[in-house]
FIGU-43757 format. One record per residue: residue in one letter; x, y, z of N, C-alpha, C in turn. Coordinates in pm, whole numbers, padded with zeros to 5 digits, always signed. Atoms other than C-alpha are relative to their C-alpha. Layout:
<sites>
aXYZXYZXYZ/...
</sites>
This chain:
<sites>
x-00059-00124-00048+09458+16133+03134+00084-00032+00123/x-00093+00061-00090+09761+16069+03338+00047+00082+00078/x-00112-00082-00073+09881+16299+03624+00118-00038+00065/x-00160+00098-00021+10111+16051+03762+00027+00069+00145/x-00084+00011-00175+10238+16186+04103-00153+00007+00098/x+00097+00059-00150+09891+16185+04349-00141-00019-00094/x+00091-00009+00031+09573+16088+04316-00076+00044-00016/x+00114-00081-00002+09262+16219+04122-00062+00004+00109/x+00120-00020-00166+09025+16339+04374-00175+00051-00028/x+00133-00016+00048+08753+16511+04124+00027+00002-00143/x+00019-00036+00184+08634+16521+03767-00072+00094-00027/x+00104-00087+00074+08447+16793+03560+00022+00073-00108/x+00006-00034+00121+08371+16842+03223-00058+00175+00004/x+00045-00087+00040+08330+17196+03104-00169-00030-00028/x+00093-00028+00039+07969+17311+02998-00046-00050-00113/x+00020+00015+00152+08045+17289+02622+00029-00163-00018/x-00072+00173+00023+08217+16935+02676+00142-00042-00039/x-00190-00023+00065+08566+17098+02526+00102-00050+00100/x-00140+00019-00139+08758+17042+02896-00033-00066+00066/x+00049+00068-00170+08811+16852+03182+00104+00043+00090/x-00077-00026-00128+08953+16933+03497+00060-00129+00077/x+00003+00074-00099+09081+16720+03693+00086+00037+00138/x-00047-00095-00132+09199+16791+04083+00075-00111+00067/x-00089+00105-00076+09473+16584+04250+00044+00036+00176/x-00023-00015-00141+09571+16548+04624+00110+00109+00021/x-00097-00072+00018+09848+16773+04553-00011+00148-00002/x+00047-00160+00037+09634+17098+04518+00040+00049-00122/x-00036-00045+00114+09727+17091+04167-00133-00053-00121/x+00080+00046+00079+09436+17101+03917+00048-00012-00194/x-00032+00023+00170+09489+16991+03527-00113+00021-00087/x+00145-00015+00093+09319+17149+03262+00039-00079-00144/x-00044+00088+00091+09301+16907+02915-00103+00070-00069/x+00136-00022+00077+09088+16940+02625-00038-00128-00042/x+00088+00130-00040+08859+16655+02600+00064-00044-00176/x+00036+00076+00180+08871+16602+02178+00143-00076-00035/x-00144+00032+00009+09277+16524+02213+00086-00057+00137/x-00035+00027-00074+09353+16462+02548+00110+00122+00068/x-00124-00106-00039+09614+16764+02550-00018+00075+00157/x-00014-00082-00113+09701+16892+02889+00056+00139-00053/x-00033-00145+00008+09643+17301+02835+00103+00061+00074/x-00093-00066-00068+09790+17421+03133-00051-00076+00175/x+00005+00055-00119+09824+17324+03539-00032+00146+00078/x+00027-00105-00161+09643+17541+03852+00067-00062+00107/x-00036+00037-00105+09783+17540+04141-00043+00098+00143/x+00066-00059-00193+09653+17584+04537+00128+00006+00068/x-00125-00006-00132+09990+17670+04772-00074-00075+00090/x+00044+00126-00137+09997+17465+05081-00081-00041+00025/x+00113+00113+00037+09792+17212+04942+00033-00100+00137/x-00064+00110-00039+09764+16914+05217+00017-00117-00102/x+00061+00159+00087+09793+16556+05052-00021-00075+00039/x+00047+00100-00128+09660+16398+05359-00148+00003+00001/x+00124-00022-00058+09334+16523+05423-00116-00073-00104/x+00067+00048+00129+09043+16308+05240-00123+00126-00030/x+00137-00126+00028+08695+16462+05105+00031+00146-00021/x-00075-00128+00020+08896+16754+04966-00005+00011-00206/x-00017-00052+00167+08971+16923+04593-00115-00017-00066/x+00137+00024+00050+08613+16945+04480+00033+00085-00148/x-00021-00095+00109+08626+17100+04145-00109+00000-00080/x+00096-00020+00070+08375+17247+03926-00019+00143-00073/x+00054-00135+00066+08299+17511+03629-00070+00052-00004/x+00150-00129+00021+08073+17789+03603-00084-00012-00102/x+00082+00051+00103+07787+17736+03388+00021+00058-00122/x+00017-00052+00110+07908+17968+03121+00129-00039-00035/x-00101+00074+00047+08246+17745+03113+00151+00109+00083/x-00134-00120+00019+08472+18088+03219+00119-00024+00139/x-00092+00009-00139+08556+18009+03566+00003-00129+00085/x-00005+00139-00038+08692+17712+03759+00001-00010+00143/x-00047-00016-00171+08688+17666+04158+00017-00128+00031/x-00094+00153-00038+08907+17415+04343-00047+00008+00164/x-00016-00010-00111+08805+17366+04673+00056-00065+00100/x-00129+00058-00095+09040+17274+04984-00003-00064+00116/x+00046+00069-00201+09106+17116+05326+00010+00109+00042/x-00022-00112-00112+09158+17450+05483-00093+00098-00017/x+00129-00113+00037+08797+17588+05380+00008+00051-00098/x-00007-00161+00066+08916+17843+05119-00062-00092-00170/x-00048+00020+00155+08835+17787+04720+00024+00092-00065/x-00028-00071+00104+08968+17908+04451-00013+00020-00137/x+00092+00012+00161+08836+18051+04125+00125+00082-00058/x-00094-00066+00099+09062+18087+03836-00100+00040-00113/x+00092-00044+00085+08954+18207+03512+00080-00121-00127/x-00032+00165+00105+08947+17889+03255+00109+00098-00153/x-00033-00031+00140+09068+18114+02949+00183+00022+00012/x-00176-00016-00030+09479+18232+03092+00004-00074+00138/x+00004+00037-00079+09448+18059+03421+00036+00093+00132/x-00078-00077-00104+09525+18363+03616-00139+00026+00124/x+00122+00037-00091+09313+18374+03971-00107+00112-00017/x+00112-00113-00037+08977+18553+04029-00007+00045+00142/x+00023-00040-00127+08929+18556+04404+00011-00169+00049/x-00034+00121-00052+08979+18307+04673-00097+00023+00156/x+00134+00007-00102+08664+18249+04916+00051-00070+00105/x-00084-00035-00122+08799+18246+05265-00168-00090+00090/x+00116+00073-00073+08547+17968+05434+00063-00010+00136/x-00051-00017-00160+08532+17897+05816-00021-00134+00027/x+00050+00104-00070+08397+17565+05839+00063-00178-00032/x-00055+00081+00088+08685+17299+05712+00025-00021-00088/x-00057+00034+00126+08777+17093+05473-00134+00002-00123/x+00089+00001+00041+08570+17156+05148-00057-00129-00054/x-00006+00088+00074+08409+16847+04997-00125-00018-00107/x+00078+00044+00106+08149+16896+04772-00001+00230-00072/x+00045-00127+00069+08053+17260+04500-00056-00026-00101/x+00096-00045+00109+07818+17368+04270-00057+00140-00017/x+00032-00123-00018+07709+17689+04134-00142+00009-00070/x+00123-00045+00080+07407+17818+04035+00009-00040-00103/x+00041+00008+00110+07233+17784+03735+00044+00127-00079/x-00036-00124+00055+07323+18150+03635+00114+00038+00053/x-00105-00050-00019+07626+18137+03770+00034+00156+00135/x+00002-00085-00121+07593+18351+04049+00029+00025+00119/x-00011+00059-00076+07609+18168+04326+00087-00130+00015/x-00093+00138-00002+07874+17886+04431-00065-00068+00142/x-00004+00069-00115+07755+17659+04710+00118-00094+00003/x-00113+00034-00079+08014+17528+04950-00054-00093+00110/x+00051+00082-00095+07961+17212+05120+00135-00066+00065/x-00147-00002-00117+08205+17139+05440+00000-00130+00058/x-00003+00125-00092+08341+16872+05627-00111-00032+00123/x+00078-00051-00098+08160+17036+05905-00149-00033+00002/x+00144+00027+00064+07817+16973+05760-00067+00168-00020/x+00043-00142+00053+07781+17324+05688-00011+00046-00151/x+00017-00054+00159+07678+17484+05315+00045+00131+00042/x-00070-00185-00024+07842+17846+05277-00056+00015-00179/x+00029-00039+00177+07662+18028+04938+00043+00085-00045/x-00066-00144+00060+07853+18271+04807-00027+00068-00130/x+00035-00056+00121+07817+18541+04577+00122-00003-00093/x-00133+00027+00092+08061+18459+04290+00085+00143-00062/x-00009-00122+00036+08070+18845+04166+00115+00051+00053/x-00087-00027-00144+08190+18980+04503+00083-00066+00101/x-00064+00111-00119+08324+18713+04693-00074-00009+00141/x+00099+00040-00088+08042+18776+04923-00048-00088+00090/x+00047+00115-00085+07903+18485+05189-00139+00070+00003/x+00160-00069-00004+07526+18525+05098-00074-00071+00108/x+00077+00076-00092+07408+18255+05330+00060-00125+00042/x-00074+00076-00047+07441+17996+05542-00098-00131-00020/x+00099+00075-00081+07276+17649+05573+00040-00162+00078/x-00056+00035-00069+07344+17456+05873-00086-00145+00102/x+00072+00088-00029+07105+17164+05927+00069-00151+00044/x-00069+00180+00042+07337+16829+05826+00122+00022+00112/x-00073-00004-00140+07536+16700+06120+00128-00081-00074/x-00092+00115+00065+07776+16521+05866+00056+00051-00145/x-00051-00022+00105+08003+16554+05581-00100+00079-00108/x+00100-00039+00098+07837+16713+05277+00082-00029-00163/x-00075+00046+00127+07960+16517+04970-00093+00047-00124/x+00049-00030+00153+07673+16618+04728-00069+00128-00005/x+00055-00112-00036+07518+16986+04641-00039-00044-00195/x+00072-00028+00128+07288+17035+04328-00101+00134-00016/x+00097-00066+00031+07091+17346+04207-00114-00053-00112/x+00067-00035+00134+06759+17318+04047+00000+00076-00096/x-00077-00062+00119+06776+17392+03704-00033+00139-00005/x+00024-00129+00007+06565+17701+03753+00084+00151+00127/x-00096-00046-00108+06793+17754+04050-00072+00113+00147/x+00092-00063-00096+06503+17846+04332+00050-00059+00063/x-00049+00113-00074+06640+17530+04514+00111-00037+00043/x-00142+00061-00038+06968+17394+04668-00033-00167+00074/x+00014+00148-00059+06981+16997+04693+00120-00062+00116/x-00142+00040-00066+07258+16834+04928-00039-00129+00096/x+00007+00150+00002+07351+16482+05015+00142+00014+00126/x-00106-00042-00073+07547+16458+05329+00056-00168+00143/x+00002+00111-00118+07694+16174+05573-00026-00056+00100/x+00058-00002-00116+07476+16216+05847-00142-00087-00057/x+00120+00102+00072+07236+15967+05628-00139+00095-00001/x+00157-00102+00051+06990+16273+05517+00025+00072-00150/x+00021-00077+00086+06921+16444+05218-00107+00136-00004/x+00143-00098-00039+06762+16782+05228+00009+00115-00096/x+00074-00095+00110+06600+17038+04999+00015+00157+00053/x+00033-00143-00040+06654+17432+05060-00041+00089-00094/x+00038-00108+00096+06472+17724+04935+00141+00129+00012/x-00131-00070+00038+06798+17936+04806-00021+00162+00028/x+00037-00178-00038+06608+18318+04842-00001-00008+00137/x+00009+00000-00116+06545+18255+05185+00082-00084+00117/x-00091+00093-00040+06774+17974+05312-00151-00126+00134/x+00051+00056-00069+06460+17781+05459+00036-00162-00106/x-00015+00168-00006+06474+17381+05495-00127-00021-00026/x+00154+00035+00049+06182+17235+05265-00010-00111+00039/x+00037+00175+00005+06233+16864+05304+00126-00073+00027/x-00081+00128-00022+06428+16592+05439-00012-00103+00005/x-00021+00194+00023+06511+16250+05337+00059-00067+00100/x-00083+00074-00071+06627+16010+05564-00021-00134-00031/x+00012+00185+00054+06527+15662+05388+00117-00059-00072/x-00040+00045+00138+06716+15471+05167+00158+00015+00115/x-00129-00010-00084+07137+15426+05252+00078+00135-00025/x-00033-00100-00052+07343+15714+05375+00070+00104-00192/x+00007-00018+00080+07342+15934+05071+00126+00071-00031/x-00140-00038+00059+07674+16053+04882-00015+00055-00146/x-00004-00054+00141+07549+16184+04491-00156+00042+00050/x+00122-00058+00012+07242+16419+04412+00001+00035-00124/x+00051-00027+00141+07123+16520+04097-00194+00046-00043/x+00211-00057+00079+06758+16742+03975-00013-00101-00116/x+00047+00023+00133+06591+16581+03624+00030+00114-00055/x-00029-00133+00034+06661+16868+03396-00124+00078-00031/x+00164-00067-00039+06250+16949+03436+00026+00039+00101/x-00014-00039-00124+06342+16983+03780-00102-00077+00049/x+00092+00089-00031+06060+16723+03853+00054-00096+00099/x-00062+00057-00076+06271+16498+04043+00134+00006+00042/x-00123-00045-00048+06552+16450+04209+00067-00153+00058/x-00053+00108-00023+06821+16151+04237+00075+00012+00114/x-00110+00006-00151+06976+16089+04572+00028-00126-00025/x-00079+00132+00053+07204+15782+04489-00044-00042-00072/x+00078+00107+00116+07035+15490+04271-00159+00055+00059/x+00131-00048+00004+06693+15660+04379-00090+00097-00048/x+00078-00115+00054+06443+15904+04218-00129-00022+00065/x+00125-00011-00085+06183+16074+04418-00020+00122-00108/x+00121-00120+00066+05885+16324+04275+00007+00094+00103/x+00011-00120-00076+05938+16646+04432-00136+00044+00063/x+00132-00067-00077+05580+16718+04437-00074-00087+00136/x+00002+00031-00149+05467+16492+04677+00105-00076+00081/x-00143+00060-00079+05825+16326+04770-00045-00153+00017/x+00025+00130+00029+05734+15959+04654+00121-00023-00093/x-00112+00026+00045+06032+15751+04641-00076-00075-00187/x+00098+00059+00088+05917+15640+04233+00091-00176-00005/x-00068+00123+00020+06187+15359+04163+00145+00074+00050/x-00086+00000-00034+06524+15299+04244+00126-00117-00115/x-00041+00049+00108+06832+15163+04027+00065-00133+00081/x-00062+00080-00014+07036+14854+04100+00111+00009-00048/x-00111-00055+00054+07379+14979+04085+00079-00124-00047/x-00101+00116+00056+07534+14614+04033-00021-00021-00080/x+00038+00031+00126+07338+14570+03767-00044+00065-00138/x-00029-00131+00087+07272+14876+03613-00176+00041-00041/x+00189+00003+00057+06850+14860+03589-00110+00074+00124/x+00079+00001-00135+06559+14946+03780-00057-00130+00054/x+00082+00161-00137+06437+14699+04111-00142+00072-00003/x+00124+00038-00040+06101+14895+04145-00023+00121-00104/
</sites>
């Protein structure tokens, strides 16, 4: 998939597996369909920078309908995947965006900032349901558990930490292992991958860890 004038910046497959997005430095996102490669149609963000890094996060709504691009200047924007025409455009305060994910039901979009700030918004209303403001550092990774009680996030301040999503309390923080950049639940919700590592939620025992050069587990 070739955009040719700036560089990708994110990937994400639709729900069903039919699309991919992809988001370029340009504030211009490309929608394709995966089975042909065909570029559908192009989104576009106005006064995109093409400077700023840890920017254009992109990601669909779990029921495939809606797409949000998020920016260096805080804001994202949700189009609607089917004509590409916009839904609303979430007006953040805390930088450049660099990581999103939405709920499991689609409800909720978390917004993770340069700033080290999460912003949760209600996707409906355009709402700001909560805040959470713990991580002193980038926030490159956000994950909901699958049952979506939880908010995971992986951030450059070398922590990983666990929030309860009804209440916005801080359950648990990681700080082992190297400065974490990807997160990911099991789809039990039993564990939870912070880089090449998987820990057990219930009592937070790192179990093994992968060997990314090699592609296996070391323990």
């Amino acid at each position: 998939l070739e955009t040719r004038d700036f560089a990708v910046e994110s990937v994400a497959f639709s729900p069903d597996g039919s699309l991919v997005a992809t988001s370029a430095r340009d504030g211009k996102v490309h929608l394709w369909r995966a089975a042909d490669r065909t570029l559908l149609r192009t989104l576009e963000a106005p006064n995109a920078s093409t400077k700023e890094p840890y920017s254009y996060a992109v990601a669909f709504s779990p029921d495939g309908t809606i797409l949000a691009l998020g920016l260096p200047d805080g804001t994202v924007r949700l189009w609607h995947v089917s004509d590409g025409s916009p839904v609303r455009t979430l007006e953040g305060r805390y930088g450049t965006v660099c990581s999103l994910a939405f709920s499991p039901d689609g409800q909720l979009l978390a917004v993770g900032s340069y700033n080290g700030v999460i912003e949760l918004w209600q996707v409906a209303d355009g709402q700001l349901a909560r805040e959470f403001s713990d991580h002193a550092g980038r926030v490159l990774g956000l994950a909901f558990s699958p049952e979506g009680a939880y908010l995971a996030s992986a951030a450059l301040d070398g922590t990983a930490k666990l929030w309860r999503v009804a209440d916005g309390v801080l359950v648990h923080t990681v700080e082992k292992g190297p400065v974490p950049t990807g997160i990911a639940f099991t789809p039990d919700g039993s564990m939870l991958a912070i880089n090449h590592q998987l820990w057990r939620l219930e009592d937070w025992t790192a179990l093994r860890e992968m060997d990314p050069l090699r592609g296996g587990w070391v323990t």
